[in-house]
C-alpha positions in Angstrom: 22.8 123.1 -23.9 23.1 120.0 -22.0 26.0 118.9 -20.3 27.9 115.3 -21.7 27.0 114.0 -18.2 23.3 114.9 -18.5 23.6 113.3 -22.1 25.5 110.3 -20.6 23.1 109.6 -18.3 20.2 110.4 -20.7 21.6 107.6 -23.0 21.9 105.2 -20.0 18.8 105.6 -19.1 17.3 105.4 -22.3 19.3 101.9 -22.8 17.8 100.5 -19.4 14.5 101.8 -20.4 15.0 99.5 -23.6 16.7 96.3 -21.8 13.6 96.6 -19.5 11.0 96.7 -22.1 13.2 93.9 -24.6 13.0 91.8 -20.9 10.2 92.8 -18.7 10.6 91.5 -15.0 7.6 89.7 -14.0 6.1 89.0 -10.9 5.4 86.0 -9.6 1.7 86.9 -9.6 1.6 88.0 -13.4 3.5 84.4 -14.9 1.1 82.4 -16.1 1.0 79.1 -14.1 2.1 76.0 -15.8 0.4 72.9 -17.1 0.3 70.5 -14.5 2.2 67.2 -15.6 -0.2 64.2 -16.0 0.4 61.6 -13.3 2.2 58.2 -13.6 0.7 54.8 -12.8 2.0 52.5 -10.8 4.7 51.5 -13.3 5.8 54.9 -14.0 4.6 55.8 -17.5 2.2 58.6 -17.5 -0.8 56.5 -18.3 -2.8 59.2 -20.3 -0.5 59.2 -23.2 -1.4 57.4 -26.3 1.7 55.2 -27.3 3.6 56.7 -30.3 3.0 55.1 -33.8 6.3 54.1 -35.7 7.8 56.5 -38.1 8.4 55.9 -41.7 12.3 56.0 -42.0 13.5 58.8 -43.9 15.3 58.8 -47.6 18.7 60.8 -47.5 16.4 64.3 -48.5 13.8 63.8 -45.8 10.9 62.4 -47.3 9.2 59.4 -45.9 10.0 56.4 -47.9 7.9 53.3 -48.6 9.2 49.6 -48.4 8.1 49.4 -52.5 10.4 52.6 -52.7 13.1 51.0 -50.7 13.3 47.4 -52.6 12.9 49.8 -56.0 16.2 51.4 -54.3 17.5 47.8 -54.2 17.4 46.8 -56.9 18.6 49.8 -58.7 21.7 49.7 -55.9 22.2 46.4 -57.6 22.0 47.6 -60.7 24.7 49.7 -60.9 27.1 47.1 -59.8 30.2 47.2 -62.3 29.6 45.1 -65.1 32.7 42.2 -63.8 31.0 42.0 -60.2 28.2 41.1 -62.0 29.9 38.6 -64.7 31.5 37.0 -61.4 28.1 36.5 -59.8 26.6 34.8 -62.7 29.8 32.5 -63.2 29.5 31.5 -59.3 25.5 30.9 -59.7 26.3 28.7 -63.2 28.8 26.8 -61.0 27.1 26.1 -58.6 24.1 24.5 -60.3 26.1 22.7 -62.6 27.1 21.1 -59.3 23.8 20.9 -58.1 23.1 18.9 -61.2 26.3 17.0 -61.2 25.4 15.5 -58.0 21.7 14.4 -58.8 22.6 12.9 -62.3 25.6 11.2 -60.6 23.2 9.8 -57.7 20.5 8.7 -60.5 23.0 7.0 -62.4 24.0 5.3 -58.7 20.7 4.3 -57.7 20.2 2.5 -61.9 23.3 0.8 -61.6 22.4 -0.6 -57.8 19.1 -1.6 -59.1 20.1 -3.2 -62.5 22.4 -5.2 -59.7 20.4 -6.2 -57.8 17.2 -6.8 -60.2 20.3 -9.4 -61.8 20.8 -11.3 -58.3 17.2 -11.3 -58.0 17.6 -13.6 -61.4 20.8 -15.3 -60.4 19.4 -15.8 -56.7 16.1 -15.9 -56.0 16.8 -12.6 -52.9 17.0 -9.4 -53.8 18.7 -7.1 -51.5 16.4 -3.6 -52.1 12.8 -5.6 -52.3 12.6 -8.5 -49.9 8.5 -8.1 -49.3 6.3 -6.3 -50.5 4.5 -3.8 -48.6 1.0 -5.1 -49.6 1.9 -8.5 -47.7 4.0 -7.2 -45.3 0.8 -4.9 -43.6 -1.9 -7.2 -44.4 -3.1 -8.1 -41.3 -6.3 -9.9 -43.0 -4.6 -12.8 -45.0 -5.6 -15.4 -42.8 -7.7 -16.2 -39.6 -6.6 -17.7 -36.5 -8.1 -21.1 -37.7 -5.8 -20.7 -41.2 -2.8 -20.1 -38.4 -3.6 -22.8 -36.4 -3.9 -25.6 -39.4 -0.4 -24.1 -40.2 1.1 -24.9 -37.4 -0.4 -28.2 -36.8 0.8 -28.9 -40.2 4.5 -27.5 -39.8 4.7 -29.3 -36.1 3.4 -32.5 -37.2 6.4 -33.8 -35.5 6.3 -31.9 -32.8 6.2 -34.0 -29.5 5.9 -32.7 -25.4 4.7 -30.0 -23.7 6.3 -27.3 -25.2 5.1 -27.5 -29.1 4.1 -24.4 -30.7 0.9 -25.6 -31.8 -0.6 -27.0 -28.6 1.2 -25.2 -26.0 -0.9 -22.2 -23.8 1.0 -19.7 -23.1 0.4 -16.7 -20.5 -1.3 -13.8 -21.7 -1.7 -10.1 -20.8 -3.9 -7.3 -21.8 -2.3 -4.5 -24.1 -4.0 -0.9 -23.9 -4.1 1.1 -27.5 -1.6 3.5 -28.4 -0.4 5.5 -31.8 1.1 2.0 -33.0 -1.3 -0.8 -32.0 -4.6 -1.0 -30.9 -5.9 -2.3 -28.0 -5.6 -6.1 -27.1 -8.0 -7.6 -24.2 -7.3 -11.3 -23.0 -9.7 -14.0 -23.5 -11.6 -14.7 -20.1 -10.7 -17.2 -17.4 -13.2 -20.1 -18.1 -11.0 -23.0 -19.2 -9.7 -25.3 -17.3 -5.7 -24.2 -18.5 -7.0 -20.5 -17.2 -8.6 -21.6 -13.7 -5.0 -23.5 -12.9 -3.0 -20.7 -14.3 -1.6 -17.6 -12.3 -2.6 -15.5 -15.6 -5.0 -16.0 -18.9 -3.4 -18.2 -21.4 -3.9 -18.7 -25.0 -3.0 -20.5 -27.9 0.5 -19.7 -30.4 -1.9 -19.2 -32.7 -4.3 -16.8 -31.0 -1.1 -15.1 -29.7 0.0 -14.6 -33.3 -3.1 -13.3 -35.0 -3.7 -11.2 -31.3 -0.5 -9.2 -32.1 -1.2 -9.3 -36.1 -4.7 -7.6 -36.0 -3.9 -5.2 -33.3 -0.8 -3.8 -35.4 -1.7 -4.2 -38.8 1.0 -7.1 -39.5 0.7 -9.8 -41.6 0.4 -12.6 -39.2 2.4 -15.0 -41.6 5.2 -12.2 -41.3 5.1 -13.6 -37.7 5.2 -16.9 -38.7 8.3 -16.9 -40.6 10.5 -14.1 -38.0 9.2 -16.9 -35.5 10.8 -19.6 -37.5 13.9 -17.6 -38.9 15.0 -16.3 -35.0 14.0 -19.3 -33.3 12.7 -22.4 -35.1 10.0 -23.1 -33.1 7.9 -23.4 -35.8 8.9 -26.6 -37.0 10.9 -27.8 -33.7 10.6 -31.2 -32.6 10.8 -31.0 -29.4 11.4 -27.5 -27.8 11.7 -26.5 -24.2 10.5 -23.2 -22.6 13.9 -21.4 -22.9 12.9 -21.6 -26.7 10.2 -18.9 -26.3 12.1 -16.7 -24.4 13.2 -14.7 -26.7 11.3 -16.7 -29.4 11.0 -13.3 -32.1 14.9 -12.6 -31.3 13.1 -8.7 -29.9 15.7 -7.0 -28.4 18.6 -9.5 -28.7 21.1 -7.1 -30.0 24.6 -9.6 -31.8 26.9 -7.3 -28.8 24.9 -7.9 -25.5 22.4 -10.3 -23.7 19.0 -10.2 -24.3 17.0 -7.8 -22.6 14.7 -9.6 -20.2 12.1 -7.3 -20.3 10.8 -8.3 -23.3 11.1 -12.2 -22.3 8.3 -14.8 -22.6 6.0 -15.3 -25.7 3.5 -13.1 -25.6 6.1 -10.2 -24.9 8.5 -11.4 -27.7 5.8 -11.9 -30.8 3.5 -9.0 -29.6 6.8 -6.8 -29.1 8.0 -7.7 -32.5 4.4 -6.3 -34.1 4.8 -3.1 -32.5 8.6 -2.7 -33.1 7.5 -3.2 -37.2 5.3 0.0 -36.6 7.5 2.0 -34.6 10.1 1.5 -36.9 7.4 2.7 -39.7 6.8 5.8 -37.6 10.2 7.1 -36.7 12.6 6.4 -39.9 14.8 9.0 -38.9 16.1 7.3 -35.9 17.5 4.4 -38.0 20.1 4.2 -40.5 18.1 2.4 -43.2 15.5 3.9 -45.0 13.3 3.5 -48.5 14.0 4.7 -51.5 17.7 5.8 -50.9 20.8 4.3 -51.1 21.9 2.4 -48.0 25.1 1.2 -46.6 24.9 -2.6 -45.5 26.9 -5.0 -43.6 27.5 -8.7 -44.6 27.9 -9.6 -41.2 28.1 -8.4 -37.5 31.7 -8.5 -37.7 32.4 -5.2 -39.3 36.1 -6.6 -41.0 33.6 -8.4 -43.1 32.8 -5.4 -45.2 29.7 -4.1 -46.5 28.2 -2.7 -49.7 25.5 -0.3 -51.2 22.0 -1.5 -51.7 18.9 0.3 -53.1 16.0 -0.2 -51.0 13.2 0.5 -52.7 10.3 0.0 -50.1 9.1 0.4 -46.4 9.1 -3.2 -45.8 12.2 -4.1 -46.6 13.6 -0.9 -44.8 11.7 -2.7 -41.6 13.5 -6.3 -42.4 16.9 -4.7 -42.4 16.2 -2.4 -39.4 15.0 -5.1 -37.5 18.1 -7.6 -38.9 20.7 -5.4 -40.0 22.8 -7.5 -42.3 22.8 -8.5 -45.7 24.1 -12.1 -47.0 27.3 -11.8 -49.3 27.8 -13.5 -52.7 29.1 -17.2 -50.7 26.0 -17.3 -48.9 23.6 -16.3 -52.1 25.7 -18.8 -54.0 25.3 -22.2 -51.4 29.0 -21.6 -50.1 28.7 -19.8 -47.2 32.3 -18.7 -45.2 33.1 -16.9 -42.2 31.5 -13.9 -42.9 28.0 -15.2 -44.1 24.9 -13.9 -42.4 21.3 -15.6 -43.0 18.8 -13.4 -41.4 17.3 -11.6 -44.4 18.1 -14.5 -46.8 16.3 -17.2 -44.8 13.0 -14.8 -44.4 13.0 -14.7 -48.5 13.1 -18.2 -48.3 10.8 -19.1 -45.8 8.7 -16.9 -47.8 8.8 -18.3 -50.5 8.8 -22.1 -49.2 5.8 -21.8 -47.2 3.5 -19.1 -48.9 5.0 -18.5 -52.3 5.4 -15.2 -54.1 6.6 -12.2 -52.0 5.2 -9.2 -54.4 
């Protein structure tokens, strides 16, 4: 028989000898030697591992889910939505484009009424506020020649007498290089006797006007008539040279002196052209535009009121740009009173004086 001790320690050791076989002890010598780690670059990433494609998120059991899957889940999420938050999303959509609606029948209706008005002054008048010009006269730089210009103002200044007349003065010139608005403009050369004296080439008005007219696509009898409307040159008897100063009214704002960077003849007509085209370009940076309802002053004075015209073409968006005032009914009527402006009125009717129709 064995002892309990001997069995004791039998059992001990028999436990060891299983705790040492679950758990062999290795040496040092007999552990396999690990994989050596792949060296970073300079950045720090190892550079030998492929970058990770993106996983497919997951549905709530695991699976990889598609994005037709997902807006399938969508719409069945929206689907189940109780039956009065659905009713109430409707309702709000109807509303909203019966507003949507209200609004554009309401500004239809506007825009007939103004133009019924204004189609009624037109009548009444002879102006109508929304169509001053056309846009095929306004940009048709070809109706005349310089020769057609110049037999107009001879004709217009035929009592015209001095130095300073329109139709006979020279007047100094400079070249223009070409940009997005005009194209390029190149003095004539200094071989008259007017040049050799001069300090700069000169030119004719009317080689001035059809200069500036052909190099920005303007009518040059658009010219003609802003020339006679801001200054009255035109038909002057006996102008001086602070007439042509600011001859076009370019830059002569009703609230501040003129700017004299844009003084002298050539500056003023030429400037005007190309103020007609950059207007064209940019119509977001003014407060008038075609084909929508404008707001429009009667005069400078802003006590004098204004009212809602129609304009109905690019031209006559330049026009009010360019003069920003409409007349009321006292000027349309003969009877003009304190708060009368002429600017756009006198254009239509030095239109219409000197070359007729303005459609």
């Amino acid at each position: 028989m064995t002892s309990k001790k001997s069995q004791q320690a039998h059992t001990s050791r028999t436990k060891g000898e299983r705790r040492t076989q679950a758990r062999p002890r290795s040496s040092r010598t007999s552990t396999p030697s690990r994989k050596p780690r792949t060296p970073r670059n300079s950045h720090g990433p190892r550079h030998s591992r492929a970058p990770r494609k993106p996983r497919t998120p997951r549905n709530s059991r695991g699976t990889r889910t598609s994005s037709l899957s997902r807006n399938t889940n969508a719409s069945v999420a929206t689907s189940r939505l109780s039956p009065g938050v659905r009713t109430g999303l409707l309702v709000s959509l109807i509303l909203v484009l019966a507003m949507v609606g209200v609004f554009v029948f309401s500004n239809i209706q506007q825009v007939k009424s103004l133009v019924a008005q204004q189609n009624s002054d037109a009548r009444l008048y002879s102006f109508n506020p929304g169509y001053i010009i056309s846009d095929n006269l306004f940009f048709n730089d070809k109706a005349v020649n310089e020769e057609q210009v110049q037999t107009f103002l001879n004709t217009q200044g035929k009592d015209c007498q001095g130095e300073w007349c329109v139709k006979s003065h020279r007047f100094e010139v400079h070249a223009e290089e070409k940009d997005e608005l005009c194209s390029a403009y190149t003095p004539p050369e200094i071989t008259s006797t007017e040049n050799r004296k001069a300090a700069s080439p000169v030119a004719t008005g009317a080689h001035v006007i059809m200069a500036a007219a052909r190099s920005c696509h303007i009518n040059p009898r658009v010219l003609l008539v802003l020339l006679q409307k801001e200054s009255g040159v035109v038909t002057m008897r006996n102008p001086q040279e602070k007439n042509y100063r600011f001859a076009m009214g370019l830059n002569c704002p009703d609230n501040a002196a003129c700017d004299k960077k844009y003084a002298g003849f050539f500056n003023q007509v030429f400037g005007a052209a190309r103020r007609f085209q950059y207007y064209r370009a940019n119509p977001g940076q003014y407060q008038f535009s075609a084909q929508h309802v404008n707001s429009i002053r009667f005069n400078p004075n802003a006590a004098c009121g204004s009212s809602k015209v129609y304009i109905e073409n690019t031209a006559t968006a330049l026009l009010y740009i360019y003069t920003p005032y409409q007349p009321n009914r006292a000027a349309l009527a003969g009877k003009p009173d304190s708060c009368s402006s002429f600017g756009n009125l006198n254009f239509a009717r030095l239109w219409e004086q000197w070359f007729g129709a303005r459609q």
